[in-house]
C-alpha positions in Angstrom: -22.3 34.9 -3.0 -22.4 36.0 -6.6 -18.7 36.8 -6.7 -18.6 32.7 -5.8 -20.7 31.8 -8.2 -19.3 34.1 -10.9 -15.8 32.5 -10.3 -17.1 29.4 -10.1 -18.3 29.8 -13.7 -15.4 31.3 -14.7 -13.0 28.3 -14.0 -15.9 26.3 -15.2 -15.6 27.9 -18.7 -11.9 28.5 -18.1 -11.5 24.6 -17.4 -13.7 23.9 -20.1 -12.0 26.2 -22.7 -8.5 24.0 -21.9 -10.3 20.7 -22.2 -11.2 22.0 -25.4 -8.1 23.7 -26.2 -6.3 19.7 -25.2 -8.3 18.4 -27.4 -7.9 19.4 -30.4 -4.3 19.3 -29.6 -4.9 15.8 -29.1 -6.9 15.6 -32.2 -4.0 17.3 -34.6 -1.7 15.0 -32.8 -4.1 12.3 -33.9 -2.9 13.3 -37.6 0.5 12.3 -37.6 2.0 8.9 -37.5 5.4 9.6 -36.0 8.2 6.8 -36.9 12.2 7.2 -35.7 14.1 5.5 -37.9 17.6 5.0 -35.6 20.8 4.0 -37.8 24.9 4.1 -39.0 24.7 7.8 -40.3 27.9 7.6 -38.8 30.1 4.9 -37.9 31.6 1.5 -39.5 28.2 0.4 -41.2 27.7 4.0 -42.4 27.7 3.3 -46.0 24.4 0.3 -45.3 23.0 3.1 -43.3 22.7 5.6 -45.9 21.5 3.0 -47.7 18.4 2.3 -45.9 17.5 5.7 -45.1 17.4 6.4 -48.6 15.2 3.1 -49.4 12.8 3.5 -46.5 11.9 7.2 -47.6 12.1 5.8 -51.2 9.7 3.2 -50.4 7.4 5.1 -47.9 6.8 7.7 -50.8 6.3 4.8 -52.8 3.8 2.7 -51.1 1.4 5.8 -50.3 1.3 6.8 -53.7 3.4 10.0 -53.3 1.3 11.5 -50.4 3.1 10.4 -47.2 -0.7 9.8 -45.8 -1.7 6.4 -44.5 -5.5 6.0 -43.1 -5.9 10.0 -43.3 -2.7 11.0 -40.9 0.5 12.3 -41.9 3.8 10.1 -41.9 6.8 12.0 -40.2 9.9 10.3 -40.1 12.4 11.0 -37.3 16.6 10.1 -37.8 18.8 9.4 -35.2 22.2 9.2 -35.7 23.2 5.5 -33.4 27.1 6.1 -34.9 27.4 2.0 -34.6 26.8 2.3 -30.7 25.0 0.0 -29.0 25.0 2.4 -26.0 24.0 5.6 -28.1 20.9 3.5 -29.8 19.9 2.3 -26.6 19.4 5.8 -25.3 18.2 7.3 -28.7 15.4 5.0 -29.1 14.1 5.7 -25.1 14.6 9.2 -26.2 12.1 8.7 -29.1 9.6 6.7 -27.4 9.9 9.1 -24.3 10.2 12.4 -25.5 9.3 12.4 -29.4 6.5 10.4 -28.4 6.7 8.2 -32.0 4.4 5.8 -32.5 7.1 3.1 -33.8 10.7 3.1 -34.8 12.7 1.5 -37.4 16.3 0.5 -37.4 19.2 -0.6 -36.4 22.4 -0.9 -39.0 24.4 -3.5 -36.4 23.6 -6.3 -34.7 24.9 -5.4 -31.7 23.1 -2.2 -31.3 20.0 -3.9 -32.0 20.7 -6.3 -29.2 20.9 -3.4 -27.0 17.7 -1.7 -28.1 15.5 -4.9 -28.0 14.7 -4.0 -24.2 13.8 -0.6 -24.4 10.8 -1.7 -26.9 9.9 -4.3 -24.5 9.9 -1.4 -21.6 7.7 1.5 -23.7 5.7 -0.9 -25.2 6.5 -0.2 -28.9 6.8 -1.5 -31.8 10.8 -1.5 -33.1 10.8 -2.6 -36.7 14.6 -4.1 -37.2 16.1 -3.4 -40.2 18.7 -4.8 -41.5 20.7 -6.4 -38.2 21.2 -9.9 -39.1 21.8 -11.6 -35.9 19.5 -14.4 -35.2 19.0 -13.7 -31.6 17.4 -10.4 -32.2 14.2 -12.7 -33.4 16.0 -15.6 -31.3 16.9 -15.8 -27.6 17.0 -11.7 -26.9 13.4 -11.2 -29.1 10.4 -10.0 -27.7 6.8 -9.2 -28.9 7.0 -5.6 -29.9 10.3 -6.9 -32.2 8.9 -7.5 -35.9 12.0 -7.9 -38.6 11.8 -7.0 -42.4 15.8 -8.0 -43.1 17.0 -11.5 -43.3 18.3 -13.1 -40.4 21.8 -15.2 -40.0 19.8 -18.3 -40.6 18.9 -17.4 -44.3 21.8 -16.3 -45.1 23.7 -19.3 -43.7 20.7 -22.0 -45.0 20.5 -20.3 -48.3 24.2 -20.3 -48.9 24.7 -24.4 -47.5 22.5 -24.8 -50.9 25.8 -23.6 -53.0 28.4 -24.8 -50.8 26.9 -27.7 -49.0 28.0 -30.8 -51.0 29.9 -34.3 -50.4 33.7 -34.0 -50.8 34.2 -30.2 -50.1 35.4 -29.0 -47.0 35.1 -25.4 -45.4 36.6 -23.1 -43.1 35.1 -20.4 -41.7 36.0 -16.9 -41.4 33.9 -14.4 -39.6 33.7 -11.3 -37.6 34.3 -12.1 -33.6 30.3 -10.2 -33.1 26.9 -11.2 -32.5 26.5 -11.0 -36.5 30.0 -13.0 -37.0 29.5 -15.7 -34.4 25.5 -16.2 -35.3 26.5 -16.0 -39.0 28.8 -19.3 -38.5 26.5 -21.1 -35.9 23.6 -20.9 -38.0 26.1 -22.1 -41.3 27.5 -24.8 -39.0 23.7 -26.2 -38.2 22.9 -26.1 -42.1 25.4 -27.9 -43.3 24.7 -31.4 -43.9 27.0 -33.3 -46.4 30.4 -30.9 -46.2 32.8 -31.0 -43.6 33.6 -27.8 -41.4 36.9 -27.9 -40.4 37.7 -24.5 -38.8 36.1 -21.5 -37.3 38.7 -18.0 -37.6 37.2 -15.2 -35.8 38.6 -11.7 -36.0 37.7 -8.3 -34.6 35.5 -6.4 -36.6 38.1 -3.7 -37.6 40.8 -6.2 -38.6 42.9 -5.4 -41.9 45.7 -7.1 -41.7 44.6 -10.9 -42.6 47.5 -12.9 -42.5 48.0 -14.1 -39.0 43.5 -15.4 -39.1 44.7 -16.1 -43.4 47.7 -18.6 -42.3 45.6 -20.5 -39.5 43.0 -20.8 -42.4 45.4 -21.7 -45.0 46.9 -24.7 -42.4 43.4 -26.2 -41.4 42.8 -26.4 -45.2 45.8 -27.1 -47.8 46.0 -30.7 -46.6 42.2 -31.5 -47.3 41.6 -34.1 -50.2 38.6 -32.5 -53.2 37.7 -29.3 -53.2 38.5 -26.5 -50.2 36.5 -23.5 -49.2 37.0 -20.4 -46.7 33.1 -19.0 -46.5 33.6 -15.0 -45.3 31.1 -13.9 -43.4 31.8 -9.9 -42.5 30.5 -6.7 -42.5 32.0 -3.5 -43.9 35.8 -3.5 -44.7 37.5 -5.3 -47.4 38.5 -9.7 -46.0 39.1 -10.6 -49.2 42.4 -9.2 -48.9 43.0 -13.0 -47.4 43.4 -13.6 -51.5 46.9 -12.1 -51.6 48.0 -15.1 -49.3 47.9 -17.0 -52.7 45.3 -19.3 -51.1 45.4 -21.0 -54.9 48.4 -22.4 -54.8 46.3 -24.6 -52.5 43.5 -25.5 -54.0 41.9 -22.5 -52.1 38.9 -20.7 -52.6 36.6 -18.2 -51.1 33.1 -17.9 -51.1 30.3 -15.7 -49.7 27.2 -14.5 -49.9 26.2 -10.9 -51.4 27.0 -7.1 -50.4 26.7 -3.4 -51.2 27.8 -2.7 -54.9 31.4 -1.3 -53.7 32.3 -3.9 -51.8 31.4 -6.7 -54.6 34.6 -5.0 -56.5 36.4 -7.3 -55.0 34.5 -10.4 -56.6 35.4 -9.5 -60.4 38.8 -11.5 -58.6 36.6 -14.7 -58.1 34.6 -15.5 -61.3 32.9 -18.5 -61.1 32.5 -18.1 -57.0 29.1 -19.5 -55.6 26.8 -18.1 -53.1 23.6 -16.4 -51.6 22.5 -13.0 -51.7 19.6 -11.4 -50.5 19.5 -8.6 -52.5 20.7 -8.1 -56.5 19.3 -5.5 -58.5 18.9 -7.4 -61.6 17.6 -10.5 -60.1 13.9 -10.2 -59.1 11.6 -9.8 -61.4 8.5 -7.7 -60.0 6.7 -4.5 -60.3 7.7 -3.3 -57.0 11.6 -4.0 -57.7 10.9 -2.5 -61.2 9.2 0.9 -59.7 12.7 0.8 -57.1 15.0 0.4 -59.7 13.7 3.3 -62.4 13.5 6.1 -59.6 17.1 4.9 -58.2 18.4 5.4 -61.4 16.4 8.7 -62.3 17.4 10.2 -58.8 21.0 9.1 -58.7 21.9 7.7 -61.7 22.8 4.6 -60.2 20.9 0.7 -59.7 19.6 0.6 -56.0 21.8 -1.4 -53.6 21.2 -4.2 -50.9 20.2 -1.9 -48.2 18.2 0.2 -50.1 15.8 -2.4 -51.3 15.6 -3.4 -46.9 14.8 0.1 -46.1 12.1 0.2 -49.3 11.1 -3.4 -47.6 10.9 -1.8 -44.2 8.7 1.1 -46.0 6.3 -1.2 -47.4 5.5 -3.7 -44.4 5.1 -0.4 -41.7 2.8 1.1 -44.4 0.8 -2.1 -44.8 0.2 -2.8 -41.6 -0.9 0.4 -40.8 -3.4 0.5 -43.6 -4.4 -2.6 -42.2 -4.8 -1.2 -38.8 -6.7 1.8 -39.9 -3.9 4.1 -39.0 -4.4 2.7 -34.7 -0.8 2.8 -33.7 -0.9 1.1 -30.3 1.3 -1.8 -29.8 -1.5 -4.5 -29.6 -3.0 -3.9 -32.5 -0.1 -3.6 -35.0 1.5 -6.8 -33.2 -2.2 -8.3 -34.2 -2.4 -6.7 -37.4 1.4 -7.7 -38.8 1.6 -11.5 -37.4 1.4 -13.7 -40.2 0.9 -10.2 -42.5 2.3 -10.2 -46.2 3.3 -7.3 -47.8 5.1 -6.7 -51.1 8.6 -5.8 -51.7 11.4 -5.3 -54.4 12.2 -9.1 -53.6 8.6 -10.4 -53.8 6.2 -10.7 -50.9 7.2 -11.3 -47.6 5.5 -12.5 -45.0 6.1 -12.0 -41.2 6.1 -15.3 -39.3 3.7 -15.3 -36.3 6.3 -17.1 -33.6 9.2 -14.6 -33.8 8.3 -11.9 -36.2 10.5 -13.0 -38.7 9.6 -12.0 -42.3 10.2 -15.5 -44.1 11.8 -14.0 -48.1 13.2 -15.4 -50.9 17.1 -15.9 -51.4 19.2 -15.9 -54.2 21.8 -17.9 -55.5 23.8 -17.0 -57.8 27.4 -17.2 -59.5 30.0 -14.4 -60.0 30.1 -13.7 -63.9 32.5 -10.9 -64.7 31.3 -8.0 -67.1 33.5 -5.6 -68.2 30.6 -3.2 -68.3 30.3 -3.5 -64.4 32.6 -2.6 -61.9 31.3 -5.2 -59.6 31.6 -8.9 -60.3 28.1 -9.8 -61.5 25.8 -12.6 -59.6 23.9 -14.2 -61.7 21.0 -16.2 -60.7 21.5 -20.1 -60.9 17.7 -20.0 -58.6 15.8 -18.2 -56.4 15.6 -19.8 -53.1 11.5 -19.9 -52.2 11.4 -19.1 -48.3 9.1 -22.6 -48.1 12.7 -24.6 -49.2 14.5 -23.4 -45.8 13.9 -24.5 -42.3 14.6 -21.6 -40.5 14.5 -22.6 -36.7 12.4 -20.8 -34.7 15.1 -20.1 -31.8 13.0 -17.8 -29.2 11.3 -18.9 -25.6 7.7 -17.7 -26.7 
């Protein structure tokens, strides 16, 4: 009878002594925020990658004031390597909501591996912060609830470039990537449009370099067009504007676009005078937040901060806002609460996230290519920033 009770007590205590033991596992788990952030390391889009890594830990330190805390619990940032693929970031981000157990995740690089990691948010009930995939349908037909969006989508960048292009008596062609963020690119362009005519849609594989077969079908829809003729690019990675060897100025040709990484704007020093949108310049906003950016780029890499950097630093800011705003509760309900119709700051100004599809509605810039021998990039330079009240961007999800 005692030896009963006595073991009785002892699993008691024993049981006890593991509750106790669980936790305060539970409670030092408590203490960390986890967050994956999922993107190109690797890949075709590597270079925007590497970009946004660096801005999202640039602007995480930032908006906590150097401590990585937020509400009293640690931030710990998780990379995954998606190499481009929709399949790999598919599985990565299950394997950090599954087995990481992170709280939320950041990321993709490419549309199309954004497209394919939509679901899995939906299925572990988490937030997925996308940044930058452009598509429209990742906030549009393929968007659900745990989807919130820092970058701009294809709509801004197609609405906020019709304002340089889209006048009476020009006429356009189109050039884009055959992808989600090619063919969303154009459809959104091709809705905004209003007063020019669009006479021609190229598509071409993602990896193309040789231009001249998409250049000459281009060239043929536009050298008999009266006033002025346009071929608007719209690509990602590589160098298109290669299609200006074809001597598109005997013509009447020109090419126009919105903005890019630093590297890849080389290629505009050929196009002074050439209109367009960006979303991101260094030397264009004016703000303390863009300022603070810009000084620690320069002191850590002796360089201005690119396009992708300022998203990641974007992406920092609004998952650090909303969980200051949330008192550090990570569940899925409460952040989707918490962040719809939240502003936050960023190097482009304040952003806010639109309540119907998570979209964060920004500023836009357009600008015209000035050429600086001190720069190795053709120059934008800022005919106006484009407030995100001046654009109708349609709202293109089944909520």
């Amino acid at each position: 009878m005692y030896q009963r009770r006595w073991a009785l007590t002892a699993t008691l205590i024993a049981t006890g002594f593991a509750a106790a033991i669980a936790g305060t596992a539970a409670f030092a788990q408590s203490k960390e925020i986890k967050i994956a952030h999922i993107y190109s390391k690797t890949g075709p889009l590597e270079a925007y990658g590497k970009q946004t890594a660096v801005g999202f830990m640039m602007g995480l330190d930032y908006a906590t004031g150097g401590s990585m805390m937020v509400a009293g619990k640690k931030l710990v940032v998780i990379e995954k390597d998606d190499q481009g693929k929709p399949d790999q970031g598919k599985s990565l981000l299950a394997a950090a909501y599954g087995d990481d157990k992170v709280d939320l995740a950041v990321g993709p690089t490419a549309s199309p591996v954004a497209l394919a990691m939509l679901p899995v948010a939906e299925e572990y009930k988490k937030i997925l912060l996308v940044e930058p995939a452009v598509a429209d349908s990742i906030t549009g037909d393929k968007w659900n609830k745990y989807i919130f969006r820092t970058g701009r989508n294809s709509s801004q960048d197609a609405i906020s470039n019709a304002v340089a292009l889209d006048k009476a008596g020009v006429t356009i062609a189109t050039m884009a990537q055959d992808s989600a963020f090619g063919r969303d690119g154009v459809k959104a362009f091709r809705e905004a449009i209003k007063k020019a005519k669009l006479v021609h849609e190229e598509y071409l594989p993602p990896a193309t370099t040789d231009f001249t077969a998409g250049g000459q079908r281009l060239i043929d829809k536009l050298k008999d067009q009266p006033g002025r003729k346009v071929i608007f690019i719209i690509w990602a990675g590589g160098n298109p504007f290669k299609i200006a060897d074809m001597d598109l100025k005997r013509h009447g040709i020109e090419i126009a676009t919105g903005g890019n990484i630093l590297p890849a704007m080389t290629a505009y020093k050929q196009f002074p005078g050439m209109e367009g949108s960006a979303y991101y310049y260094f030397g264009i906003p004016k703000n303390s937040v863009n300022e603070a950016m810009v000084a620690r780029h320069y002191k850590e890499f002796k360089s201005p901060p690119d396009f992708f950097t300022a998203g990641g630093f974007s992406a920092a800011m609004a998952v650090v806002t909303a969980l200051t705003n949330s008192k550090g509760d990570t569940s899925a309900n409460t952040l989707i609460k918490t962040m719809e119709g939240m502003s936050f700051d960023t190097p482009k100004g304040k952003m806010t996230f639109r309540k119907e599809d998570h979209q964060a509605m920004q500023s836009m810039y357009h600008f015209k290519i000035k050429v600086d021998p001190a720069f190795a990039w053709g120059v934008p330079e800022l005919v106006r920033e484009i407030k995100a009240e001046e654009m109708d961007i349609p709202i293109r999800n089944k909520r």
